[in-house]
VEXTOR-135522 format. One record per residue: x, y, z of N, C-alpha, C in turn. Coordinates in steps of 0.1 Angstrom, whole numbers, plus 5000, padded with zeros to 4 digits. Layout:
BEGIN
X | Y | Z | X | Y | Z | X | Y | Z
...
//
This chain:
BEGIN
5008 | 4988 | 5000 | 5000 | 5000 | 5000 | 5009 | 5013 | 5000
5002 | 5024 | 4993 | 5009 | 5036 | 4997 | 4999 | 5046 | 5002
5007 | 5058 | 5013 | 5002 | 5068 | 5018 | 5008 | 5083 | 5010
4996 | 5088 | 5005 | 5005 | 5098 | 5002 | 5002 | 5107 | 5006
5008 | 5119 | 5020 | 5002 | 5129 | 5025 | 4995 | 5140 | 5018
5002 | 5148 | 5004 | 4998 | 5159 | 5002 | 4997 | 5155 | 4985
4985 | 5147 | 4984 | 4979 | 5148 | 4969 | 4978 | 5162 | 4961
4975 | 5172 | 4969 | 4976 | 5186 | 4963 | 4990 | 5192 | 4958
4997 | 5181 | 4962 | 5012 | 5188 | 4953 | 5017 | 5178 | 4942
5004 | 5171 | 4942 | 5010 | 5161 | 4927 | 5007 | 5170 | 4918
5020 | 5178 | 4911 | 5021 | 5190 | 4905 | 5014 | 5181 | 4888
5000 | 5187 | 4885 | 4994 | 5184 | 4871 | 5000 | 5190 | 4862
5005 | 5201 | 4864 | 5011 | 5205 | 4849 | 5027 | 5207 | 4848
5031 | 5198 | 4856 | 5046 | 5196 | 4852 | 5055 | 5202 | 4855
5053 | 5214 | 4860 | 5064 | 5226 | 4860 | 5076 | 5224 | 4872
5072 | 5213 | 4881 | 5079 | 5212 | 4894 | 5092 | 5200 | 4889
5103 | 5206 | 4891 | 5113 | 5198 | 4888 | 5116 | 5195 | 4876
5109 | 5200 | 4870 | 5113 | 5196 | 4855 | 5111 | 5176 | 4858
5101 | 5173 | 4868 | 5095 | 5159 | 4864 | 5088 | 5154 | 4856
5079 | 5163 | 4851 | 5068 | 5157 | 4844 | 5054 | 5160 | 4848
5041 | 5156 | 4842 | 5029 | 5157 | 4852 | 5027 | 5147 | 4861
5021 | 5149 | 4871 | 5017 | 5138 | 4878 | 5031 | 5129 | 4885
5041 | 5138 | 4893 | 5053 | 5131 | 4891 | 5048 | 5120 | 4901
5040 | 5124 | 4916 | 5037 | 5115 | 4925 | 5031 | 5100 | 4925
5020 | 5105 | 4914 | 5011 | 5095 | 4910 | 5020 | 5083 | 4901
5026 | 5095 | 4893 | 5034 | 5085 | 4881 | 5043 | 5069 | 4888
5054 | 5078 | 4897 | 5062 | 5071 | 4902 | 5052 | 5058 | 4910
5042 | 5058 | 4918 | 5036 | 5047 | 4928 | 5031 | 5041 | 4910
5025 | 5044 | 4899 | 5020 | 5038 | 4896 | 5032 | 5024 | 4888
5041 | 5035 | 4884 | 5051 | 5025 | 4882 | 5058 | 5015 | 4891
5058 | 5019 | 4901 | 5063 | 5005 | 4910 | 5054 | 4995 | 4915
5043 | 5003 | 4913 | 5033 | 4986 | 4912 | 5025 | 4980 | 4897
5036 | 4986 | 4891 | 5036 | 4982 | 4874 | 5044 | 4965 | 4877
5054 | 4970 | 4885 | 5067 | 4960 | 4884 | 5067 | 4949 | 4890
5070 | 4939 | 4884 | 5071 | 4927 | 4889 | 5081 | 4926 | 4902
5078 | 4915 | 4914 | 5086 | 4918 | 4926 | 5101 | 4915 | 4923
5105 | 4906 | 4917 | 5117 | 4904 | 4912 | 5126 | 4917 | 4907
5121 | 4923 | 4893 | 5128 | 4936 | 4890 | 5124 | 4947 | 4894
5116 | 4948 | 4901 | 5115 | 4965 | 4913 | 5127 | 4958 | 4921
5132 | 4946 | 4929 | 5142 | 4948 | 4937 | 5158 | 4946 | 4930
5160 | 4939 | 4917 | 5170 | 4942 | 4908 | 5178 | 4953 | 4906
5162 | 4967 | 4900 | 5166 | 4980 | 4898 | 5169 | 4983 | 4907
5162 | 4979 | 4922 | 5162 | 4989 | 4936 | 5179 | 4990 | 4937
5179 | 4973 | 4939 | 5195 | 4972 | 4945 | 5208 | 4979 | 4933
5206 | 4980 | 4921 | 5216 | 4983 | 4911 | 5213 | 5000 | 4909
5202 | 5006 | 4912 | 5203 | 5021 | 4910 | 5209 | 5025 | 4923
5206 | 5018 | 4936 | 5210 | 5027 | 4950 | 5228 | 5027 | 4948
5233 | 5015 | 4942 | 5247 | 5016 | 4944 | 5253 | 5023 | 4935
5248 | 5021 | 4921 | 5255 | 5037 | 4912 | 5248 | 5047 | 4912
5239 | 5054 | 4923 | 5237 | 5065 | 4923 | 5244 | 5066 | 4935
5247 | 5061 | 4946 | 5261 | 5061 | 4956 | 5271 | 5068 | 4949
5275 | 5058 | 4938 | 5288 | 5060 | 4936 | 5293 | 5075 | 4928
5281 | 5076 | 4920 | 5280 | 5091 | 4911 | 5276 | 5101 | 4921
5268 | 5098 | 4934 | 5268 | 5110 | 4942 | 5281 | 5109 | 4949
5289 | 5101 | 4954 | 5299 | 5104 | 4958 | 5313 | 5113 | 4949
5310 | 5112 | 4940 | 5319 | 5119 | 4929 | 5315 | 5125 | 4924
5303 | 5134 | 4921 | 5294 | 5145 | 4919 | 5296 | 5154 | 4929
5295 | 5151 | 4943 | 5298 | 5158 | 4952 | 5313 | 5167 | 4958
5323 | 5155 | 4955 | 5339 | 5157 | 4953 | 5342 | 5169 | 4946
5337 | 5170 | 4935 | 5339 | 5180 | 4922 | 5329 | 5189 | 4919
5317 | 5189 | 4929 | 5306 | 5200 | 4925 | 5311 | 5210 | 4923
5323 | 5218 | 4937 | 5320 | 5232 | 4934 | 5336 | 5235 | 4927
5344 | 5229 | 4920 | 5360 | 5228 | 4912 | 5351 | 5241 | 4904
5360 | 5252 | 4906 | 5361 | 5260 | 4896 | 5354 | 5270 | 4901
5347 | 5270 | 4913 | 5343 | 5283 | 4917 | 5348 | 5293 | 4924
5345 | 5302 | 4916 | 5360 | 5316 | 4919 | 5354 | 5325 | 4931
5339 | 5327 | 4936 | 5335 | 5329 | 4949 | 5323 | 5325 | 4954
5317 | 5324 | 4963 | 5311 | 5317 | 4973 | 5296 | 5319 | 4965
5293 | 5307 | 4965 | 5281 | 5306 | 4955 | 5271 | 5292 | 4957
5262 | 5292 | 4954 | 5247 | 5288 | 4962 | 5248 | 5277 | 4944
5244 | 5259 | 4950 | 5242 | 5255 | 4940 | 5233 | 5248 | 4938
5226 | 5241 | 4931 | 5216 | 5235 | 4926 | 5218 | 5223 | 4931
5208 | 5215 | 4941 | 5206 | 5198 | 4936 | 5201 | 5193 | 4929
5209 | 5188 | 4918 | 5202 | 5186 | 4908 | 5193 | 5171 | 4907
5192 | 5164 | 4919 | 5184 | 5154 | 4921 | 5173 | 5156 | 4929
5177 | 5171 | 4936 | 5165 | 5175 | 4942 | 5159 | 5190 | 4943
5151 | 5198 | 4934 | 5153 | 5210 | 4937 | 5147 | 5217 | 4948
5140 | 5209 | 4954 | 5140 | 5218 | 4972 | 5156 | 5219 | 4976
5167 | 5217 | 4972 | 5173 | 5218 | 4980 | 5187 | 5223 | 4973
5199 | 5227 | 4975 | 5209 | 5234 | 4974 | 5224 | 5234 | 4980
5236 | 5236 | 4978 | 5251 | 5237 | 4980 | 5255 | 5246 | 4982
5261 | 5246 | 4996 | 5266 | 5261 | 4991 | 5282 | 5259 | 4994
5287 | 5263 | 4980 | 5302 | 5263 | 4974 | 5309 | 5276 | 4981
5325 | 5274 | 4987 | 5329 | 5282 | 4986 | 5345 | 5282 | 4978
5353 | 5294 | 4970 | 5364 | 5292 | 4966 | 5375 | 5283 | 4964
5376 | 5282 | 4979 | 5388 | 5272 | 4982 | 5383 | 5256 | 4978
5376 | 5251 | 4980 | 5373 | 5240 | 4979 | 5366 | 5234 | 4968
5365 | 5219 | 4965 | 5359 | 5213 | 4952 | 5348 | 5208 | 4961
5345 | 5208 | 4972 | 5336 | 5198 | 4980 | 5325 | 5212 | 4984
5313 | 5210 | 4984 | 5303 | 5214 | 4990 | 5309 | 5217 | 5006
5301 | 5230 | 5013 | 5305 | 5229 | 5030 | 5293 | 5225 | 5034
5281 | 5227 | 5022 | 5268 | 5226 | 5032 | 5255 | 5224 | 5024
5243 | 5216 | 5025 | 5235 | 5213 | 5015 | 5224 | 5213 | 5022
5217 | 5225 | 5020 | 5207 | 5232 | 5027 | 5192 | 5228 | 5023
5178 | 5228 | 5026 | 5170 | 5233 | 5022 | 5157 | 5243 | 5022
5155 | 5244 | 5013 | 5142 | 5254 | 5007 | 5132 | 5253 | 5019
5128 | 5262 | 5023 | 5119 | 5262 | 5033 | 5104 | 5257 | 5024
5097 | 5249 | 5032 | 5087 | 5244 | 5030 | 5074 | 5250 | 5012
5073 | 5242 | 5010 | 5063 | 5249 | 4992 | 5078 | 5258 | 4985
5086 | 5260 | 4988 | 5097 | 5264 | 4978 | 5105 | 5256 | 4971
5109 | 5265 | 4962 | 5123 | 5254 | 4952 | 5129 | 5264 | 4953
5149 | 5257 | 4948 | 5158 | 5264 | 4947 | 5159 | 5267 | 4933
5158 | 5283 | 4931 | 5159 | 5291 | 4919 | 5179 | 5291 | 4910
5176 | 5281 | 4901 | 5190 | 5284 | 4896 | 5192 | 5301 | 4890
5181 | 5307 | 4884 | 5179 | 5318 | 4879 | 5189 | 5327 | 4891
5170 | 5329 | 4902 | 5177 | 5336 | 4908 | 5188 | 5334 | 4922
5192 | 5321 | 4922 | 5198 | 5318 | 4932 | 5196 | 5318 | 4944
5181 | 5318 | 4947 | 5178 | 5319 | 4960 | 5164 | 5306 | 4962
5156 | 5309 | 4971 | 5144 | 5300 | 4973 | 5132 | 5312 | 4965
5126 | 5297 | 4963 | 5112 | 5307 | 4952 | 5099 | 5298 | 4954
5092 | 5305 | 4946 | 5080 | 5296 | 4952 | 5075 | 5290 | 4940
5086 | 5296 | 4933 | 5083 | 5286 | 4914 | 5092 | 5278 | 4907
5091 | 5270 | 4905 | 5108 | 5262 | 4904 | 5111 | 5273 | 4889
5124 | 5272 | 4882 | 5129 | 5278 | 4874 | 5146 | 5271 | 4874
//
């Protein structure tokens, strides 16, 4: 079974995250599309190479930033990096206060993704 608290943010017209419509709906309907065998195949083979690419996505996020700058998750847009100079590593990965996304635009929290 699933619970899903806030049916009113299964965003219909797509604009959230650049997911799609229906990202909430979509995703339950697909995992109980799937046969028990390959829902836990994928489960176990995506958790370990998305480990391994977030561990090395992370390492090198902020290489090349010349000052202290706010970055995108790009697996999750409630939420954000914040890069400073000296380092290739993130110091700190914040989030968007509640009904917001992080604006790559404007580099801040918004109440519209972008």
């Amino acid at each position: 079974g699933v619970l899903v608290h806030y049916i009113d943010m299964n965003d219909y017209i797509g604009l959230s995250c650049n997911r799609g419509t229906y990202p909430i709906t979509s995703v339950i309907s697909w995992i109980f599309s799937q046969s028990k065998s390959s829902l836990e195949t994928k489960t176990l083979n995506s958790q370990s190479e998305t480990a391994i690419i977030s561990s090395i996505m992370l390492n090198n996020l902020c290489l090349g930033v010349k000052t202290n700058e706010l970055i995108e998750d790009k697996t999750d847009c409630r939420y954000y990096y914040v890069c400073q100079s000296n380092n290739s590593k993130p110091i700190s990965r914040l989030q968007c206060p509640q009904y917001m996304f992080f604006s790559t635009k404007e580099k801040t929290c918004t109440h519209q993704y972008s």
